[in-house]
N, C-alpha and C positions, 0 to 999 in steps of 0.2 A: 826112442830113448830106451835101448835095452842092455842090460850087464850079460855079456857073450860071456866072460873072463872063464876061465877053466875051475873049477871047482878043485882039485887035486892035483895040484901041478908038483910034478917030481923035482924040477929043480925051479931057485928062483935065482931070476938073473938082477943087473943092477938094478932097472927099473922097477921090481918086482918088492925088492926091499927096499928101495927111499918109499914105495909109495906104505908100507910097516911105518917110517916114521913118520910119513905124512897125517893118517888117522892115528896116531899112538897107540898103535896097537903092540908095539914093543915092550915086554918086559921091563915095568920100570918108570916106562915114558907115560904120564900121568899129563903131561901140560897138552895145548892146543900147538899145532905145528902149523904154519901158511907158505911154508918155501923151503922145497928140499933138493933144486937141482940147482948147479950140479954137484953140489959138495955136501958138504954138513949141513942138517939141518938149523935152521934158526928158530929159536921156541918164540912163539909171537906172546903168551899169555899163560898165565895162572888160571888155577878153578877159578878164581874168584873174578878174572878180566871173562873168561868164558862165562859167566851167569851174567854179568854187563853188558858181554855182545845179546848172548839171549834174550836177556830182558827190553833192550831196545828192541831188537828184531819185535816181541813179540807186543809192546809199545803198540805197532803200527796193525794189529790185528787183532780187534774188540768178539764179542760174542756175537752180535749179529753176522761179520763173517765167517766165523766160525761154522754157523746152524746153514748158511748159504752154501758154503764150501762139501759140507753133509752133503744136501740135498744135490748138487751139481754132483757128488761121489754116487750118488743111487744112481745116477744114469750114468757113468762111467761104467758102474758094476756092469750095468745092463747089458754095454755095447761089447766088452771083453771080455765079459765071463769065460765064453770058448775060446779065448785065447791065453789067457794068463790064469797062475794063480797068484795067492797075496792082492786081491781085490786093492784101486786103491791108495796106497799106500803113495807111490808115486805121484797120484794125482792132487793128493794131500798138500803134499812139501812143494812142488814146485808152484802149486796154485797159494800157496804161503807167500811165496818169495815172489813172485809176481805182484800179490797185492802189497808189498811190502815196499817193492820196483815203485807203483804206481804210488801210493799214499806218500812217501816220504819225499821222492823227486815229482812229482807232480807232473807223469805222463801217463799214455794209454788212458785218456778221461773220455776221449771220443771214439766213436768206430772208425775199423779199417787197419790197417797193416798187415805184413804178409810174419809169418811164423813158421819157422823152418826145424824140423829137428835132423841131423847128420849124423848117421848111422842108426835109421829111425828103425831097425826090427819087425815087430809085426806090426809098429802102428802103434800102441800105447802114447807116444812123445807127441805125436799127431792129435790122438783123441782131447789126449788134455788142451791140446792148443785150441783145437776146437770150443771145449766146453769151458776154459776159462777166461775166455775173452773172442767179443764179438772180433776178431781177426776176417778183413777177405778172403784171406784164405791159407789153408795150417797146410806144410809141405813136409812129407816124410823123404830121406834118399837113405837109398838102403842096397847095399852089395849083393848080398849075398839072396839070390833066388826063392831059394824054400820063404827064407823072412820076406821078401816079397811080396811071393804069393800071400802068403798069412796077410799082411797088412792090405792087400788088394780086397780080401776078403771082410774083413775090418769095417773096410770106406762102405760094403755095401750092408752090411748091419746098422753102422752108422747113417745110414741115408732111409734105413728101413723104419728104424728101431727111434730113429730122433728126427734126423730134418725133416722128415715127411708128416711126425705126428706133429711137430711142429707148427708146421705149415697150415694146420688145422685148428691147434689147440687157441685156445682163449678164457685158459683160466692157469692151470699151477705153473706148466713150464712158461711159460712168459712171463709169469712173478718171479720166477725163480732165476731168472735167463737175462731176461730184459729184452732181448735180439729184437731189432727190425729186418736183420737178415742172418741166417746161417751160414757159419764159415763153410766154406768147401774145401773137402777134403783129401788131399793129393798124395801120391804116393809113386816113386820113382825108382826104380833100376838104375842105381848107377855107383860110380864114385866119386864121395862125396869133391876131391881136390879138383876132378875132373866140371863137377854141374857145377852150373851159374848159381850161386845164392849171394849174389851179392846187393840184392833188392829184398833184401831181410829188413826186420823192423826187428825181431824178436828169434835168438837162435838159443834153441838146446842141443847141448852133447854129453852123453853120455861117456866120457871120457875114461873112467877108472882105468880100463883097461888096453889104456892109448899108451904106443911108447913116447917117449919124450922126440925123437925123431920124428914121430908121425903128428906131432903136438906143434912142433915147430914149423910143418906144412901146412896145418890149419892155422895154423897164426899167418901166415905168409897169406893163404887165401882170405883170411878173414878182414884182412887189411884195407880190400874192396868195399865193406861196407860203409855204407853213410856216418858221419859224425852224428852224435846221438843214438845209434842202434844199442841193442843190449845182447849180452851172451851169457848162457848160464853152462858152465862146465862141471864136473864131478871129478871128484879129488883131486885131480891136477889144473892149474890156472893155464891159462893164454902166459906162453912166455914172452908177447909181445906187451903182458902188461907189468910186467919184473924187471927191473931195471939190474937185479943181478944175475939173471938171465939174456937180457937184451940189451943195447947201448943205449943208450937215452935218448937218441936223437931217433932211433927209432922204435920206442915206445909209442902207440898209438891207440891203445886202450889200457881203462886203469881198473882195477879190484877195486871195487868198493867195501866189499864184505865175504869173508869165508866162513862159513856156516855148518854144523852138520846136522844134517834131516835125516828122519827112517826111511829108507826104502826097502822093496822086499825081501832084498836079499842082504839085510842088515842098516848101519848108519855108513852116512858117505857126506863127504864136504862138497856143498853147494858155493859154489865161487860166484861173484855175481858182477860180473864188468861190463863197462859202457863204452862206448868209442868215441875218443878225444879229438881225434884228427885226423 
């Protein structure tokens, strides 16, 4: 789960500007936006329907997960420090929205399922899958080489630095943890339309800086997963879950909630869909 997107981009093209009204970041634009392809945006809500959504969201996430969520972030810290800055922050919000997934639909209560992140970077989307839920096993797929390597390097901090103490410990990470076993931590070469991930339980994507072309081939691939699987994308939804994006018959995953979290490189909308059929 990593934001590539260009920091200074000389021109912006059309994807570039619906995704300005997507987070309101236009001059002006104050409301929540949930749907901006491919025409005009539609405003979903006011300040006041945004502190509603918040307030529920945050409903489902008492103080004790709170201080859990903490202590599960010190050992994040631990495993990427040399890889990221902004300690963190990512591991925060989607370990929110996951417990949010889990408390209110009442799934992920036992071990097991696989956890995939596509276009996983160095590995961060991975680590959190690891450390917020006992998962068999957290899979990164990642293009581009150099983030590869990085993430290669990652799994064996992680294996140093946690499953191994793990495997020893018998006092705070296992309070803190619960594990009867360690997710394993996988990381792969490739692209993402091309590998198999259609034996996901649980998929992040870092999507911000997806075009809507390339959105609409992960909707196409994503269609392979099980009914009941979850997906969490970033500022752009699954057009397979938009009915004014896609024709209804083949709709096959629904939003349940759009959300925005801090990540490191500012706030981004966490989208958070299930698969219907």
């Amino acid at each position: 789960m990593e934001n590539n997107c260009p920091t200074n981009p000389q021109e912006e093209d059309s994807d570039q500007a619906q995704d300005k009204y997507f987070d309101g970041s236009l001059d002006g634009c104050q409301d929540q936006i949930i749907m901006t392809y491919p025409t005009k945006p539609i405003i979903y809500s006011t300040e006041d329907k945004m502190k509603q959504i918040e307030d529920e969201f945050n409903g489902f996430i008492n103080q004790d997960d709170l201080a859990n969520i903490s202590q599960r972030n010190t050992y994040f810290n631990v495993v990427s420090r040399e890889f990221t800055c902004e300690l963190g922050k990512e591991f925060e919000a989607v370990m929110q929205v996951f417990l949010y997934i889990k408390k209110k639909y009442n799934v992920f209560n036992q071990p097991g399922g696989k956890f995939y992140d596509i276009g996983s970077g160095t590995g961060k989307g991975v680590l959190t899958g690891c450390l917020m839920h006992e998962f068999d096993k957290c899979v990164g797929i990642e293009l581009l080489e150099n983030l590869h390597k990085a993430s290669q390097q990652m799994k064996e901090v992680y294996e140093t630095e946690f499953k191994s103490k793990y495997s020893n410990d018998r006092g705070e990470l296992r309070q803190i943890f619960n594990y009867e076993k360690v997710p394993e931590f996988e990381t792969h070469q490739g692209d993402i339309l091309e590998y198999d991930w259609s034996d996901a339980d649980f998929v992040i994507a870092n999507s911000t800086c997806f075009e809507m072309t390339f959105m609409n081939k992960i909707s196409q691939k994503a269609s392979s997963l099980k009914v009941g699987s979850w997906m969490i994308t970033l500022t752009k939804k699954l057009p397979s879950s938009d009915p004014l994006m896609t024709l209804e018959d083949r709709i096959d995953w629904e939003c349940l909630l759009s959300i925005k979290r801090i990540m490191s490189w500012g706030y981004a909308t966490v989208h958070i869909h299930r698969k219907i059929k």
